[in-house]
N, C-alpha and C positions, 0 to 999 in steps of 0.2 A: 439309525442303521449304519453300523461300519462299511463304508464303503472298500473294494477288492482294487490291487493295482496289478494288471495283465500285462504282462513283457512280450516285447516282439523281438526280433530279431531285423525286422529291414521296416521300412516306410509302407511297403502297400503293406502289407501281416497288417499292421497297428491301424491302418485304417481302415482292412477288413473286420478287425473286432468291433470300432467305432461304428462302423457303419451299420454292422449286425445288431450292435443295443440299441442304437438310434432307430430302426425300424422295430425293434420291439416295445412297444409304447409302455407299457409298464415295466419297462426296469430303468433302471436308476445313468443317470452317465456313462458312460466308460473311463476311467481311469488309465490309461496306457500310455509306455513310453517304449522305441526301440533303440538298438545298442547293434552296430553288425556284428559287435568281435563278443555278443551277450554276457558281456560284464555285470551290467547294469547296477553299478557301483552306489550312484545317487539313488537311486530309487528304492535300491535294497534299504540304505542306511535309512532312510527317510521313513520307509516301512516301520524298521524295527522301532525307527524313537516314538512313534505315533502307535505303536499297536498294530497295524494295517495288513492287513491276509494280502501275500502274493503268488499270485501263479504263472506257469508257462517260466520261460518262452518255451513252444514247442523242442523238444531234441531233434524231429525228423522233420527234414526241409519237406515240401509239399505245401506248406500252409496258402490259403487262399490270398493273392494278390490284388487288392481292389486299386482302383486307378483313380487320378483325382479328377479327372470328369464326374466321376461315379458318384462322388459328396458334391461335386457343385449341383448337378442336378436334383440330387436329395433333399438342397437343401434350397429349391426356387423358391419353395412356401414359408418359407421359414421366416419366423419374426422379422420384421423391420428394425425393430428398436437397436438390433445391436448388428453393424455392418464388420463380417472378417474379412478384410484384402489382405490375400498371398503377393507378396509380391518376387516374382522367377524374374531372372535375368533373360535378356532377349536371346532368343535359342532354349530355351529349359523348356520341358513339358507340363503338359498341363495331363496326360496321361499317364498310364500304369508306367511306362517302361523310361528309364536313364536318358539323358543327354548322351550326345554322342562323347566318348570318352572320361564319361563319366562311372563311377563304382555302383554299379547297379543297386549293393546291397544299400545303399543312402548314406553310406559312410565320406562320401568324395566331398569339399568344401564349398565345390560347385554344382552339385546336385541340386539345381532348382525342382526336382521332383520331391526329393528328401523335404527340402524345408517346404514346401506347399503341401505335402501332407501332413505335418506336424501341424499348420493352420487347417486345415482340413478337419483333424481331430477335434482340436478345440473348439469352432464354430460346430461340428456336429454336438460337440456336448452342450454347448452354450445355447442348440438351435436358432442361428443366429445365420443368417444369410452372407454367402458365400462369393469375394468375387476375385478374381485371377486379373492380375494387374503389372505391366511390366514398364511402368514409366510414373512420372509425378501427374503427367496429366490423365492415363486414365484413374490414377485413384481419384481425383477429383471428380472426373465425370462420373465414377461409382459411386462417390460419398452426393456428389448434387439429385441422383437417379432415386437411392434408397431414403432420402433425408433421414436417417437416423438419429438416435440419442448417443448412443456409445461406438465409436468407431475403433475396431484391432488392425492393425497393421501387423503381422508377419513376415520373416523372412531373415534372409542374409542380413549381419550388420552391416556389411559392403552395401548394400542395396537401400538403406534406411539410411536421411540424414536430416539435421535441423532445418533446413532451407524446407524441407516438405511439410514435417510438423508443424512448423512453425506457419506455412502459407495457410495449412489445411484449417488451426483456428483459427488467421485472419478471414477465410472466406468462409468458415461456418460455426461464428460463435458459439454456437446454441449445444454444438458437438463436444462430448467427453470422449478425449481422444487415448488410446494406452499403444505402447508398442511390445512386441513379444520380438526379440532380434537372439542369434548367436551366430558363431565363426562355422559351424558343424550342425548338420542336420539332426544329429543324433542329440545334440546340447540343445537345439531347441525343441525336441521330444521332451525334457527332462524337464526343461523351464514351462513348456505349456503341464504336465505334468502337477508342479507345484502351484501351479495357478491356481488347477482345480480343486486341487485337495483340500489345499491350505484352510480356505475360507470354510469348507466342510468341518475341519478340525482346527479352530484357529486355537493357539494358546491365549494363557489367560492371563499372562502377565506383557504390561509394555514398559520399555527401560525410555529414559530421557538420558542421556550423558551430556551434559553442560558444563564445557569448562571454564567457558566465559561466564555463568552467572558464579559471583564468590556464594559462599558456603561450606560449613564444612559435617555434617551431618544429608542423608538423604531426606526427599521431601516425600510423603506417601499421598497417596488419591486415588481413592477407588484400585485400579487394578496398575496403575502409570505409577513408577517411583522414578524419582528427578532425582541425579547425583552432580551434584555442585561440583565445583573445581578441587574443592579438598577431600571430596569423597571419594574419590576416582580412583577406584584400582583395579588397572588394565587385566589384569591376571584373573579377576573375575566373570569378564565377558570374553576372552578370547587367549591364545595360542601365540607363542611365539611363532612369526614368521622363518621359511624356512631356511638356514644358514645364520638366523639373525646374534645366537645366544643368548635372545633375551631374557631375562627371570630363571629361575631355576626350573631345570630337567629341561633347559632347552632341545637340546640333545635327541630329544625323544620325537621331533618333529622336525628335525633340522635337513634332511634330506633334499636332495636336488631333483632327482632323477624322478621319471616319472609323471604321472597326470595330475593335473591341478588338486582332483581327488587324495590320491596317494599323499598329496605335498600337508594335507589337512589331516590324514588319517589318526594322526596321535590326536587329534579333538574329538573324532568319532568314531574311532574302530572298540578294537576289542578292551575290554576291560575300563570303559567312560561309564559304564552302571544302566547300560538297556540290553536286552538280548531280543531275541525273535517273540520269544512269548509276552513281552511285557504290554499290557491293555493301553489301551487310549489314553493317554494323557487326562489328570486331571490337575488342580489348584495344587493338590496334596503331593504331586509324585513329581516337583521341579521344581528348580531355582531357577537360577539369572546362566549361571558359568557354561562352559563349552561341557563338562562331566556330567551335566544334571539330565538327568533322565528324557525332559520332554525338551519345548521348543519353547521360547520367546514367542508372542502374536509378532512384537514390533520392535525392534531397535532404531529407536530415532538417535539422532545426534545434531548437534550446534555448534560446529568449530571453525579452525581456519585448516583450509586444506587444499588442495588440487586436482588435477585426472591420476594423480599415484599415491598421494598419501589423504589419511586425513589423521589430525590432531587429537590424542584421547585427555596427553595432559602438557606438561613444558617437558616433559622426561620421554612420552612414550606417545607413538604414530600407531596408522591404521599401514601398513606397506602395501601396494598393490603389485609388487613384482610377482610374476606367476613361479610356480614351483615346477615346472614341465621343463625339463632339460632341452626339451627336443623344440619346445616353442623358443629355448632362451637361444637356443642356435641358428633359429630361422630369422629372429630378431637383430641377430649380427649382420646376417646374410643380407636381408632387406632390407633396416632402417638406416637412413642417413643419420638421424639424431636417435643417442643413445641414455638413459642415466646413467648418472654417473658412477653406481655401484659394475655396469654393467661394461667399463673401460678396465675394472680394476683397479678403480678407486671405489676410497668409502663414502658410506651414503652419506648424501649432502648435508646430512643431520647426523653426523656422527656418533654424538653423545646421548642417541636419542634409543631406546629401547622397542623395536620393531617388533608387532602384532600380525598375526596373519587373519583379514578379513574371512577367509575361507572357512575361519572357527569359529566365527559367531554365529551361537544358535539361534537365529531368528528368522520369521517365516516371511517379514516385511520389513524391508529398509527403510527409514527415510533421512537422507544426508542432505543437510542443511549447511554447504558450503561450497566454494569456488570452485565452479569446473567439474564438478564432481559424476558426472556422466557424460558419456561418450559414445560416438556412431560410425560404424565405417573406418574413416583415417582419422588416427590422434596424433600430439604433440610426437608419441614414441613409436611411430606405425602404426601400420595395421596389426590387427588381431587382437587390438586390447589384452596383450602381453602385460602392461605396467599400468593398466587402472586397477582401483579400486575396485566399482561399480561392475566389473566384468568377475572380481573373488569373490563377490560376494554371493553374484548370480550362476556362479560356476561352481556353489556348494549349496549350502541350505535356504537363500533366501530362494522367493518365488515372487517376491513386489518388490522394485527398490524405486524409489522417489528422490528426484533430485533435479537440479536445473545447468544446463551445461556453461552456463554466464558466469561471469564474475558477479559475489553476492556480497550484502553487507549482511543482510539475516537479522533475524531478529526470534525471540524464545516465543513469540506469539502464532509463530506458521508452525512449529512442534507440536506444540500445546493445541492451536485449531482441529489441526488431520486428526491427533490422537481424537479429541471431543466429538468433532464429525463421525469418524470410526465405531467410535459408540452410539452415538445418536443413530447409526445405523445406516448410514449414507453411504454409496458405493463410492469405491476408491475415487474412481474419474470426478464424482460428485464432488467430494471433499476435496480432489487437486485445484480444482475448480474455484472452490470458493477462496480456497488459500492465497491461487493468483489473486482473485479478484480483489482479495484484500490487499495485496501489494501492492496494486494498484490505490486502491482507496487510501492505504498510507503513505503513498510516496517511497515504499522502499526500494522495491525493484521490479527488475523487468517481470512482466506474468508467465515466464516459460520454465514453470516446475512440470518438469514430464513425468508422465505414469512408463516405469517398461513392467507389464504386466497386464493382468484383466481390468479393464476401467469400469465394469460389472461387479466388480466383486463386492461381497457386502461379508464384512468381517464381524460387525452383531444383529443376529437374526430381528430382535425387535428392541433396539435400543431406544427411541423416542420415552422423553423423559419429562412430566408434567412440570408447568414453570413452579417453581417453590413458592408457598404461602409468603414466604418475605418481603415476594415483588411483585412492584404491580405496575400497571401501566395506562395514563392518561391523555387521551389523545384530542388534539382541535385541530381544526383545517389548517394540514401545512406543520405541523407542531405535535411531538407524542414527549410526556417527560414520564420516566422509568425510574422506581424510588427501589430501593434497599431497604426493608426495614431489618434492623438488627443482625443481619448477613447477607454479603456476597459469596453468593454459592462458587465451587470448583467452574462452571459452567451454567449458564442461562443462555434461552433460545426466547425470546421476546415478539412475540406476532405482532406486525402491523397493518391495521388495514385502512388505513387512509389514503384514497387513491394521489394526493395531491406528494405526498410523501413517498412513494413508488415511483411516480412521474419524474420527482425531483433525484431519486437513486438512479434512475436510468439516464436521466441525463448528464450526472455526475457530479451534482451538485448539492449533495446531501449530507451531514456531517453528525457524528456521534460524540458529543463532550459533556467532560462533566458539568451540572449547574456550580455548583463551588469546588475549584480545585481541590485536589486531595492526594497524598502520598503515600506510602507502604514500603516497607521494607521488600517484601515482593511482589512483583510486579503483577497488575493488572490490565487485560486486556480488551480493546471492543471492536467489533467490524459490523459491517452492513451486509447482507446478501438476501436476494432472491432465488428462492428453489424451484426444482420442477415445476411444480403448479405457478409460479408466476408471484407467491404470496412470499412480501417481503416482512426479513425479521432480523431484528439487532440481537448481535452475539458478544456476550461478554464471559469473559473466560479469564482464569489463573491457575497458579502450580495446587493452589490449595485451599478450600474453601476460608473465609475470613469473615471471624466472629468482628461487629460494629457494637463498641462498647462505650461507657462516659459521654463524652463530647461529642462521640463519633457514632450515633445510634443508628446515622441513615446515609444514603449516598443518594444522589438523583443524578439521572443522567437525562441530556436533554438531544432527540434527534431535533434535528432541523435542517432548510437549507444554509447551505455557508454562508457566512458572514466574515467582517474583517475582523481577524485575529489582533491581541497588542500587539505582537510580533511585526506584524503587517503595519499597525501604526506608527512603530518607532521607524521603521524604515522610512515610511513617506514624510515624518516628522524630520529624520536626520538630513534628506535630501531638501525639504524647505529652510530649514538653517544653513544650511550650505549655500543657497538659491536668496541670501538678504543681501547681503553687499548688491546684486543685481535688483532691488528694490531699494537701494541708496539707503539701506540702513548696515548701520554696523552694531556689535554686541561685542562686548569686551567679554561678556560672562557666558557667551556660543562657545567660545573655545577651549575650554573646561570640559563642558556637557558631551561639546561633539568628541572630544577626545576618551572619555569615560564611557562612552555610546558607543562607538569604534572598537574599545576593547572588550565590552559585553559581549557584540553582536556576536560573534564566534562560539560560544555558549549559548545565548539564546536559540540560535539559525539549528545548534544541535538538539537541544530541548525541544523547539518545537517541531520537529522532524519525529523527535521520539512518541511526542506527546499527541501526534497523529493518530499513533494507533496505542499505544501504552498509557493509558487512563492514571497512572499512577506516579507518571512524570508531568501532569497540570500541574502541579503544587510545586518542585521548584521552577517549574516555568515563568508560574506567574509570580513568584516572587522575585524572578529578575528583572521581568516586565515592570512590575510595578514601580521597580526601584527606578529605572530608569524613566518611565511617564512622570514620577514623582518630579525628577530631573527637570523633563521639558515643562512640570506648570508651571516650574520655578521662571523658567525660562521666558514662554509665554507670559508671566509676568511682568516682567523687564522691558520685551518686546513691547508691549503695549505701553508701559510706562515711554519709552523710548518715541513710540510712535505721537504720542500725547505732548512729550517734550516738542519736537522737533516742530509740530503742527503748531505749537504755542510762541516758539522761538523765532522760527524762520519759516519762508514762504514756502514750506515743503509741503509739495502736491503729490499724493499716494500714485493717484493715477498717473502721473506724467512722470514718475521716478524709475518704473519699469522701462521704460519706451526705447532707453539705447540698447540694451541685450533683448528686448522681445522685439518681432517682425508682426505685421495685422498680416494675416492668413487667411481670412474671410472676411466680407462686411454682408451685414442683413440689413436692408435700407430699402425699404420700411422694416421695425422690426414688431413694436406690438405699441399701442395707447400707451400713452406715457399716465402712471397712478397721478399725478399733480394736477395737471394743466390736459388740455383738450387732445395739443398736440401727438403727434407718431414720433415715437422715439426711434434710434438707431443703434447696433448691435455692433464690436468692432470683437472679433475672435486673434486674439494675439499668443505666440509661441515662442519660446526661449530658440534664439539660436543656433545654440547648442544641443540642449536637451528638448526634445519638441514635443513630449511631453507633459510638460512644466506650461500650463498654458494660463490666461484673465481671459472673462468675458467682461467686458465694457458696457453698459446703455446708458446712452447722453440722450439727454431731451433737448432740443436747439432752442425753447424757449423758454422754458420754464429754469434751464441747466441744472435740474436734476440728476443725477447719476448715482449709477449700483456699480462696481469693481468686483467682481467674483473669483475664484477660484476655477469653476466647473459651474454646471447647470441645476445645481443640488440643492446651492444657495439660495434664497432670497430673503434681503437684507433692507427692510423698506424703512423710511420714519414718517410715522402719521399723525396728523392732526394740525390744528392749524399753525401756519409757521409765520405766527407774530410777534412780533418784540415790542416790550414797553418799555423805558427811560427805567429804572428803578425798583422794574417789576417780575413777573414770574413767566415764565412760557412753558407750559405742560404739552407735551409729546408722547408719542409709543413707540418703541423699539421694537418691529416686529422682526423674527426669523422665524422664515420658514425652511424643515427641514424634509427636503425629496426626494433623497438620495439613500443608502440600504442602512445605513450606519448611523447611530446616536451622534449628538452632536454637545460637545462642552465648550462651551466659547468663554472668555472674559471680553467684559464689554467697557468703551470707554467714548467719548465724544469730548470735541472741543472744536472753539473757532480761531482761525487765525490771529496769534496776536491778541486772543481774546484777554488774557489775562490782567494784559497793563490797563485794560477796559472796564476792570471789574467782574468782567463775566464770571460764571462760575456753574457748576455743572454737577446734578446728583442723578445718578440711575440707581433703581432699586424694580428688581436686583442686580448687583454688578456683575454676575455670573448667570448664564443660560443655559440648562443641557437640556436640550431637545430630542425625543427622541424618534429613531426612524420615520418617516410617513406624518410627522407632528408640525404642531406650531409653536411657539412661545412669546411672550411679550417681556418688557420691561418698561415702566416708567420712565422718564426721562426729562428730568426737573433745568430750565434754563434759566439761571439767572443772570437778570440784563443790567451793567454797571450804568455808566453815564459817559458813552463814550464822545468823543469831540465831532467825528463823523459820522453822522447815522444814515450809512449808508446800508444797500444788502449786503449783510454777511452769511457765508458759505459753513454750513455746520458742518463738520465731518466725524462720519460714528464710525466706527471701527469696533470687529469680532474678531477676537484672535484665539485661536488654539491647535496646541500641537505645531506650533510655527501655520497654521493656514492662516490668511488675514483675508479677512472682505469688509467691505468697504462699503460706505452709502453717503451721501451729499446732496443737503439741497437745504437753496436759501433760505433764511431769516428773513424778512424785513419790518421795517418800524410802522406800527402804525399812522395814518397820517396827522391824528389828532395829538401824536406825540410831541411834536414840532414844536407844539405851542407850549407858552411858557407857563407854567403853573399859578394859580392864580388864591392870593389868599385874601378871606372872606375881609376880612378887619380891615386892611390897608386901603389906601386911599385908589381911588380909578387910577388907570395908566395906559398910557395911549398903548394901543394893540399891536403886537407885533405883524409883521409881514406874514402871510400867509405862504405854508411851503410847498412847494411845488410838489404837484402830484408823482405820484410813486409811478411808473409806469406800471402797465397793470402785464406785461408780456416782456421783458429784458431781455434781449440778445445776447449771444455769444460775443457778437461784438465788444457789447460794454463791459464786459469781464474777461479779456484773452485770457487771465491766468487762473481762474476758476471754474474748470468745466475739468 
């Protein structure tokens, strides 16, 4: 059914109509907006491009004046789910009649009666409970009273500012928040107006303008066309700004004089190709330009811009200077800071071909850039004279979406709202997830604000079954999501494993691919939880993507987080950094770390991108790689290094840290010492400097066993019996055990002091370990015994090294005691016996070895 739009002439009229269909249960909304001076310029045009029957306003004053008591009361019963707070400045009424010294008819800029009944109207249509609010703190105790899902704020844009939005999600996440704001009572008549319609009659086409993504062909998708940077032609979507010359027949729109309406007129008025009679908009009777017959549902965009311009290409801006002579004079009058166009010089962009937002026909904004919304006082005054965000809302949009922060952005929050939009999610819903995902990627702050109905649902039954392609395998803690043969334009991926929801909620939950992968256009994924509480991974792009050859499948794998390479090389580059305080030095560190230094800069941005753009894994991880490739090389060395020193000279791992690290704890007792009977003891030491950088120590005092650790994650034992024979073999086990969240690849080495000139000699198999998370591993670990001159105990020391971590483990050798004796061959003649050697003690002291513990 086409819905009627009813004109008033003052604030009570339009609430008296509202309030008369709202008690008539079977009819439909009401549509109304009033005008005192009954121009009603927006609403006519708005009418004819949609088809839409208008009546009224009445000719003969007399009409019924309802007061806005009269809708609060109507509407005590009224749904919970969606709270409207008016909020009137202190002194406005909350009844039928004007402030004092205010324009009765609602036309005055301080008529807090005018804009409380413009919210009035909308919460009657929206039947949505009603509350009258003249400070931050009662809207809060309104939003705590009602607990609502979708929260409207109306009112003066004086009266509305980010310090409230912004507290009212910190204290009630769960809330989809929209604001309905203008300068004029009567302007917010016309905005709540477009709210309702809009989504009753949304258009069927959404534009993307992307100038930052290159291309030079449109991208197409369902009902959303993407225009790359070299496809961009301003004169398609919009009007030269007024006075600006830009493009041809500037001229025809160039005027000053007059209301922001008038300054757009040459995009809408007579002769753009709709008249009064023209039916409802279909697919068939519009394009994209300011002339085409209907409306755009959505103009999204992705640039660089401000509170006054945004970016369409390197040539040509969006200009938000207003076209109202009479606002440009108040702006002299009032602002301390002016632009620059507005001293009588040219705009700060000279060369740049100026568009007037006023002419883009679209019924929903969404501005993906710097600053791009505005409340109350801006950079250039009040009145949102030079935003953008206020042209746009002061002609044909009725949503516009945008975050008042400095943004980096990214084509994945476009791409999202559009996809939600359709899936059929209401506005606030989809703002919602959009933050949510800003957060989940690290991009930016979560304050994309709705100014508009956070209720509105722009496709009646959008939800869309997941594609045969994909499927989904889930275990406790673990879901992996495969692609066969195509990644669709969008997929919405159900999870129900409660261990995996636990882990979204607390923020620790991540979406990557199982094998990197690249694309010429970019692919997207996020995480989010919907009303009902049921979490589901969202992967989206500009265009569905046929999986061909090589490429027949993608998996993606949720999980909790883990350590990224990215993560490894940094902890890697800070342990090479951190040797020389380990009394080693690397001639071949200073190469790697300088080659690592100048990656890191590309990587740090790769993996930021590859947060949330699935389709930047693949050069991520091939810079990664390159660079781990680096450090095994490295690692290499380092242990060669460490093997040297131990063989050469009396270098003790553990007592080589000890002048740049401080003991920061000791645990004494700390657990059974694995060898001997004995309680061993725990020394907790920390860098200096970086305190951070920490070894855990356990000495046994009798046995002088010792582990050197990194962290608590380690344990680095050797087992089995620690005998040595004259000429013979000693078999041992290398175990590590890994405790810690992270796989583990160590290269392994061992040796004894000095052993070398002894004979000793040493084989592990295998000489590499990778352990992973939660696991254990072993390695062999072959000793062979030379003939040395002193058989005394010797201190074997093993050592794991990777990614520069070293841990450490030690513990004595000693000779059998039947070794002693001299060998004895059957043939030869008797020989007096040698001396017998003295027993081994069976418990050695720290004493008898000061420099081996």
């Amino acid at each position: 059914m086409t819905p009627t739009i009813t004109l008033a002439r003052t604030p009570g009229e339009s609430l008296a109509i509202a309030l008369d269909r709202y008690r008539d249960a079977g009819g439909d909304p009401v549509l109304t907006a009033f005008d005192p001076r009954g121009h009603h310029v927006w609403p006519r045009r708005i009418a004819a491009r949609l088809g839409v029957p208008v009546t009224g306003p009445p000719e003969a004053p007399g009409a019924r004046q309802a007061p806005l008591g009269e809708a609060v009361a109507a509407l005590r019963h009224a749904r919970a789910e969606h709270l409207v707070v008016a909020l009137l400045p202190d002194g406005g009424t909350a009844g039928g009649g004007a402030p004092s010294g205010a324009d009765p008819s609602g036309g005055g800029p301080d008529d807090g009666a005018g804009f409380g009944h413009a919210a009035a109207v909308f919460a009657l249509a929206r039947n949505a409970r009603l509350e009258i609010a003249r400070s931050e703190d009662a809207v809060l105790r309104a939003v705590r009273r009602a607990a609502p899902r979708w929260v409207t704020l109306a009112g003066s844009a004086d009266l509305l500012g980010f310090g409230l939005t912004t507290r009212l999600r910190a204290r009630f996440p769960g809330v989809e928040p929209g604001v309905l704001y203008a300068h004029m009572p009567a302007k917010l008549s016309e905005l709540v107006l477009k709210a309702l319609l809009y989504p009753r009659l949304p258009g069927t086409e959404d534009v993307l303008v992307a100038p930052l993504l290159k291309g030079g062909a449109p991208l197409r998708s369902g009902r959303l066309t993407v225009y790359p940077q070299d496809a961009i032609d301003a004169s398609a979507f919009a009007r030269p700004a007024p006075g600006s010359g830009a493009g041809a027949g500037a001229g025809a729109g160039a005027g000053t004089g007059g209301a922001d309406a008038a300054a757009s007129s040459a995009a809408s008025g007579a002769g753009v190709g709709f008249g009064a009679g023209a039916g409802p908009q279909t697919k068939s009777s519009h394009g994209h330009g300011p002339d085409s017959p209907g409306l755009l549902r959505m103009f999204s965009i992705i640039t660089h811009g401000s509170e006054d311009y945004l970016r369409l290409t390197s040539r040509d801006l969006l200009c938000g200077r207003t076209g109202d002579a009479a606002q440009l004079a108040l702006a002299r009058r009032e602002s301390a800071t002016l632009p620059a166009c507005m001293h009588g010089d040219d705009c700060v962009y000279p060369d740049a071909r100026r568009w007037s937002p006023a002419s883009v026909p679209a019924q929903l904004v969404f501005a993906n850039a710097c600053l791009t919304v505005k409340l109350g006082t801006q950079l250039f005054g009040r009145g949102n004279r030079f935003t953008v965000a206020q042209r746009f809302l002061d002609a044909w949009a009725g949503a516009y979406i945008a975050s008042p922060l400095l943004k980096d952005g990214t084509h994945g929050e476009n791409l999202l709202f559009h996809h939600l939009l359709e899936e059929g999610a209401t506005v606030g819903g989809a703002v919602r997830q959009v933050n949510d995902s800003l957060v989940h990627w690290g991009i930016d702050a979560p304050e994309v604000l709705v100014v508009g109905d956070p209720e509105a649902r722009w496709t009646a039954d959008g939800a869309r079954p997941l594609p045969e392609a994909v499927s989904c395998q889930e275990t406790p803690g673990r879901a992996e999501i495969t692609f066969e043969g195509l990644l669709p334009a969008f997929a919405r991926v159900r999870l129900k494993d409660p261990e995996l929801r636990e882990a979204y909620r607390s923020g620790g939950l991540a979406l990557t691919p199982l094998v990197p992968f690249g694309g010429r256009l970019p692919f997207y994924g996020t995480l989010g939880e919907g009303p009902d509480g049921e979490l589901s991974a969202l992967v989206f792009g500009f265009q569905e993507r046929r999986l061909t050859g090589t490429e027949e499948s993608r998996t993606l794998v949720v999980a909790p987080h883990g350590t990224r390479p990215a993560d490894r090389i940094v902890r890697a580059v800070e342990r090479y950094e951190n040797l020389a305080c380990l009394d080693i030095k690397l001639d071949k560190a200073r190469s790697v770390l300088t080659d690592t230094a100048n990656s890191l800069p590309a990587i740090a941005r790769r993996a930021r991108d590859a947060a949330g753009e699935l389709t930047r894994s693949e050069p991520l991880a091939k810079a990664t790689d390159r660079v781990l490739a680096n450090c095994a090389r490295l690692d290499r060395h380092l242990l060669e290094t460490l093997l040297r020193l131990t063989e050469t000279r009396e270098y003790h791992f553990v007592e080589s840290y000890r002048p740049a690290y401080a003991v920061r704890h000791v645990e004494s007792p700390y657990a059974a010492c694995r060898y001997c009977p004995e309680t061993t003891h725990r020394y907790t030491s920390a860098h200096v400097l970086r305190p951070r950088l920490r070894r855990l120590l356990v000495s046994c005092p009798v046995c002088g066993a010792t582990q050197d650790t990194e962290d608590e994650t380690v344990d680095l034992t050797l087992e089995g019996e620690a005998v040595l024979v004259p000429g013979g073999t000693t078999r041992l086990r290398v175990r590590l055990a890994n405790r810690g969240p992270d796989a583990l690849d160590v290269l392994l080495g061992a040796r004894i002091t000095r052993g070398k000139q002894h004979g000793f000699g040493f084989a592990l198999d295998p000489g590499r370990l990778r352990v992973p998370a939660g696991s254990t591993a072993e390695a062999a670990l072959t000793v062979t015994t030379g003939h040395p001159t002193t058989r005394h105990a010797m201190l074997l020391r093993c050592y794991a090294v990777g990614e520069g971590r070293i841990d450490f483990a030690g513990r004595d050798l000693r000779f059998a005691p039947h070794a002693m004796d001299a060998p004895a061959e059957p043939a030869a003649p008797a020989a007096p016996a040698a001396p017998a050697a003295p027993a081994a003690p069976a418990a050695p002291t720290l004493q008898e070895r000061p420099h081996e513990h």
